[in-house]
C-alpha positions in Angstrom: 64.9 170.6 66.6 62.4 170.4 69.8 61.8 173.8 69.4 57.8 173.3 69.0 57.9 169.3 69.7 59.3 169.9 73.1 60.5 174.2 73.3 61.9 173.8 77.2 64.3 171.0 76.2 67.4 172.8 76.6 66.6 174.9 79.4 65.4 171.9 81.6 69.2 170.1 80.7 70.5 173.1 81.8 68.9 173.6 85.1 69.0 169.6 85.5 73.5 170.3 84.8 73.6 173.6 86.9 72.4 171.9 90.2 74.5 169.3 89.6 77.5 170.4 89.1 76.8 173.3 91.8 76.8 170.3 94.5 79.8 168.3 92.7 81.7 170.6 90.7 84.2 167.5 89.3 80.5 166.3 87.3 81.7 169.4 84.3 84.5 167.1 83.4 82.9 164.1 83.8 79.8 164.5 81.9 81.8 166.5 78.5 84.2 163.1 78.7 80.7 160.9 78.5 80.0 162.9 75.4 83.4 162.1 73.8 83.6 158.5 74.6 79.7 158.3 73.2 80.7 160.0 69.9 84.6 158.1 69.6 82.2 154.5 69.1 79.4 154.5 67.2 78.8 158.1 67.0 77.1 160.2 69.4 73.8 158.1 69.7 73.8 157.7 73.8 75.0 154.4 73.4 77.6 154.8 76.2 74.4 155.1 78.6 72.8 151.5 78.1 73.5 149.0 80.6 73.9 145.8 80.8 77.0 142.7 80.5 79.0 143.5 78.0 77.9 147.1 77.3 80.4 150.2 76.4 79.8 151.1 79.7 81.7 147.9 81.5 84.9 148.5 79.0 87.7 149.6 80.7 88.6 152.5 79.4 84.8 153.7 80.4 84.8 152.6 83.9 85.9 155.5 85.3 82.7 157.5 83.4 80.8 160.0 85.5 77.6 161.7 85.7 74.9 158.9 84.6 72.4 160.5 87.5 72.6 164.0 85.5 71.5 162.3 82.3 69.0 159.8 84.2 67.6 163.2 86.0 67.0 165.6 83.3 65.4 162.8 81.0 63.2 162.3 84.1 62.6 165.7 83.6 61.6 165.7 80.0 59.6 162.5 80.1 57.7 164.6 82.3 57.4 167.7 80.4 57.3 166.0 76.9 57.4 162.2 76.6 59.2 160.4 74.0 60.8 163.2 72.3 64.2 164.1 73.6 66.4 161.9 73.1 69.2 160.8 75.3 71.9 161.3 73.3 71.1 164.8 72.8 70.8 165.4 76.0 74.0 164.2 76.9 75.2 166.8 74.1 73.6 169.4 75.5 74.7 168.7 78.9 78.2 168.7 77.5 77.6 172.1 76.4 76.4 173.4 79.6 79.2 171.9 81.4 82.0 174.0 79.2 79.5 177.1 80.1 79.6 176.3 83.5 83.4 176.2 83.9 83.7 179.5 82.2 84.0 178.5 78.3 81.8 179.9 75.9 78.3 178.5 74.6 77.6 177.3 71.2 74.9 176.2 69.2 74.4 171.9 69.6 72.4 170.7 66.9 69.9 168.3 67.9 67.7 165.8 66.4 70.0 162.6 67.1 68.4 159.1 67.5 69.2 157.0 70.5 71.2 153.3 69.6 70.4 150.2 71.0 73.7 148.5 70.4 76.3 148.7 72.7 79.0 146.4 72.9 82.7 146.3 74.9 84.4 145.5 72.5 83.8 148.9 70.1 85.4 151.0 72.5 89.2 149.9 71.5 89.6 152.7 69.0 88.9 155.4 71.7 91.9 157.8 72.3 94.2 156.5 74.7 96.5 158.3 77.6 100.0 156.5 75.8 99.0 157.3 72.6 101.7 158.6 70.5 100.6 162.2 67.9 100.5 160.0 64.9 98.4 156.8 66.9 96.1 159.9 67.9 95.7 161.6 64.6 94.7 158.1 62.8 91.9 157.5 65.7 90.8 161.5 65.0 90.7 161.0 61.3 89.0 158.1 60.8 86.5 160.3 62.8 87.0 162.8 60.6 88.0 165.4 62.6 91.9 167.0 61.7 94.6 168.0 63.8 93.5 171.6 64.6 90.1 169.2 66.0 92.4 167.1 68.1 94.5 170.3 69.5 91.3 171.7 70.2 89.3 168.6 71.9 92.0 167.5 73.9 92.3 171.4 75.5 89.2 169.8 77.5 91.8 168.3 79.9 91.9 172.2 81.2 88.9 170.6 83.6 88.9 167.5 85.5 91.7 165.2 86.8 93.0 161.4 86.0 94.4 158.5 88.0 97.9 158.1 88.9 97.7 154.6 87.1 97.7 156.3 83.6 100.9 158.9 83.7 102.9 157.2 87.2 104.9 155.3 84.4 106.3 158.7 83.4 107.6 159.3 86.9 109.7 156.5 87.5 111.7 154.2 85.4 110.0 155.5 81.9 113.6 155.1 80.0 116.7 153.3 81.0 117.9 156.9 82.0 114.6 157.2 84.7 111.4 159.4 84.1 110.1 161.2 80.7 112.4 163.8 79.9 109.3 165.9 78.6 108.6 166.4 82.1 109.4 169.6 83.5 112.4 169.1 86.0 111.3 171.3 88.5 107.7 169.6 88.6 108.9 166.2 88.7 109.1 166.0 92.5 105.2 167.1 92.7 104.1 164.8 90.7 106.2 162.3 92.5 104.5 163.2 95.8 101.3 162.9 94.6 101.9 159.5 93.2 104.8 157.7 94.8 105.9 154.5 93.3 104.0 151.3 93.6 101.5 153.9 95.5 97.6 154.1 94.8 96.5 154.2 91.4 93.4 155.3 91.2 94.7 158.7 93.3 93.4 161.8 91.4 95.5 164.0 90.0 94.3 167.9 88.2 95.0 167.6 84.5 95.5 171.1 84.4 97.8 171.9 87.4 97.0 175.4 89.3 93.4 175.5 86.9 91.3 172.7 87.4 87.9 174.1 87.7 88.3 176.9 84.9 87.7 176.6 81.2 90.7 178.2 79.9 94.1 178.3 78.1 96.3 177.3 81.3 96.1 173.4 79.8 98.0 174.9 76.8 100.5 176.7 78.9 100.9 173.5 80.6 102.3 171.7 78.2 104.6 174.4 77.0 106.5 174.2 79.9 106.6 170.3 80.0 103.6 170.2 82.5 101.5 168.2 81.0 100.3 165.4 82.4 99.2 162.6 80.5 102.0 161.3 78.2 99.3 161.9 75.1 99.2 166.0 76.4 102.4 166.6 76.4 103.4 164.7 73.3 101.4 167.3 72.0 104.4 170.0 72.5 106.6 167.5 71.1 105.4 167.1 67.6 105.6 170.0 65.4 102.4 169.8 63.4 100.2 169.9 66.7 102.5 172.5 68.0 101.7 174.8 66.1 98.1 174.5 67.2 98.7 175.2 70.9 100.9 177.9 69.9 98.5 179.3 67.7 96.2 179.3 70.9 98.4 181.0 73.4 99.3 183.5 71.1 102.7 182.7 70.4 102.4 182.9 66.7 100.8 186.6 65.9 99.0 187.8 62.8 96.6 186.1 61.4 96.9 183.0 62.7 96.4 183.5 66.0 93.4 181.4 67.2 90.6 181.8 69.7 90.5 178.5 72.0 87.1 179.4 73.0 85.3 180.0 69.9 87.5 176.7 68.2 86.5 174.9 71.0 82.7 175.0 70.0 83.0 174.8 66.6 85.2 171.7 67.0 82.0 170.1 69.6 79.8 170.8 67.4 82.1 168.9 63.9 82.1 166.1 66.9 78.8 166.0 67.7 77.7 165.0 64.6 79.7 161.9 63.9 77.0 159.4 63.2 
């Protein structure tokens, strides 16, 4: 799309993303979340990035969003080089993109061409996915996206980068039934994940989503939740459900023929069905 208006678009992102996250590798995650809770509400039109009272940005569910400076910087960097042309919500696509590339996933095409919105309100970010919610609550708020269940296998394998807070899985740890913590946990990793969040401890202690892989773009998130690792109650449920199991064992190989699936290569193609909810 900038290819004459503006041809060093995409490069200059990616230089802008690669110095970042080379100083601050935890800025991957946080930047391919921003472009997730930007498309979830009101598509992917960099509405996540205004500020202001009562902006998407002060919901709860986004106040733990990082990596505003990368966005800020490279469209410093493209006023520069071509003013008024790239927009920001592209730019927070593409950055998405490079983060993936940068934590060892494969590239892919991002269309580009999106407009930036002006509205951005609080109380449209309800319908984003949740950490509690059940398979079926998260296949309704993927749907009405328009994105299927192979899409929400796929998207959700993002949590192979990046950590959470203790505030959104402790619950499982403790006193989740009458019978103590969620018996989808793995036994043997209980006590770990006791440690590193204790019981009335701090909350908003970080925690790897993908235990033992954090940093890499791969299929350990999947092998995760196989063996009851996961560790946000909407991962693991995941395993639990047959019609998303299939999926993840489709992924890691489990099911061979020609169903097996490339996590890398799905993962693109499911970015790119995202990236162009409008």
């Amino acid at each position: 799309f900038y290819s004459s208006s503006c041809p060093r678009a995409e490069s200059i992102v990616k230089s802008t993303v690669q110095s970042h996250v080379k100083s601050d590798s935890t800025l991957a995650a946080g930047l391919l979340r921003m472009h997730f809770h930007d498309c979830f509400v009101q598509g992917c039109d960099g509405s996540v990035l205004i500020s202001g009272a009562n902006t998407e940005k002060t919901a709860f569910a986004n106040l733990g969003l990082r990596g505003f400076e990368v966005v800020d910087d490279a469209k410093t960097q493209l006023e520069a080089a071509c003013p008024g042309v790239v927009s920001c919500a592209d730019i927070l696509a593409l950055a998405a993109r490079d983060s993936v590339v940068l934590s060892g996933g494969l590239s892919y095409q991002v269309p580009t061409g999106r407009r930036d919105g002006r509205i951005s309100q609080a109380s449209d970010v309800s319908n984003l996915p949740a950490p509690f919610d059940s398979v079926d609550v998260q296949k309704q708020k993927f749907t009405a996206k328009g994105l299927n269940t192979q899409d929400l296998v796929t998207l959700l394998g993002a949590h192979t980068i990046g950590t959470t807070a203790c505030q959104f899985f402790s619950n499982r740890l403790y006193n989740f039934t009458a019978n103590g913590p969620d018996s989808s946990i793995d036994p043997s990793f209980l006590p770990t994940l006791q440690s590193l969040c204790p019981q009335n401890g701090d909350g908003s202690t970080r925690v790897a989503l993908d235990t033992g892989s954090q940093k890499l773009f791969d299929l350990s998130y999947y092998n995760n939740l196989r063996k009851g690792r996961g560790i946000l109650q909407s991962d693991q449920a995941l395993w639990s459900d047959d019609s998303t199991q299939k999926v993840v064992q489709r992924y890691l190989g489990l099911i061979r023929g020609l169903l097996g699936l490339k996590f890398n290569v799905e993962f693109g193609n499911a970015m790119v069905k995202m990236g162009n909810i409008g």
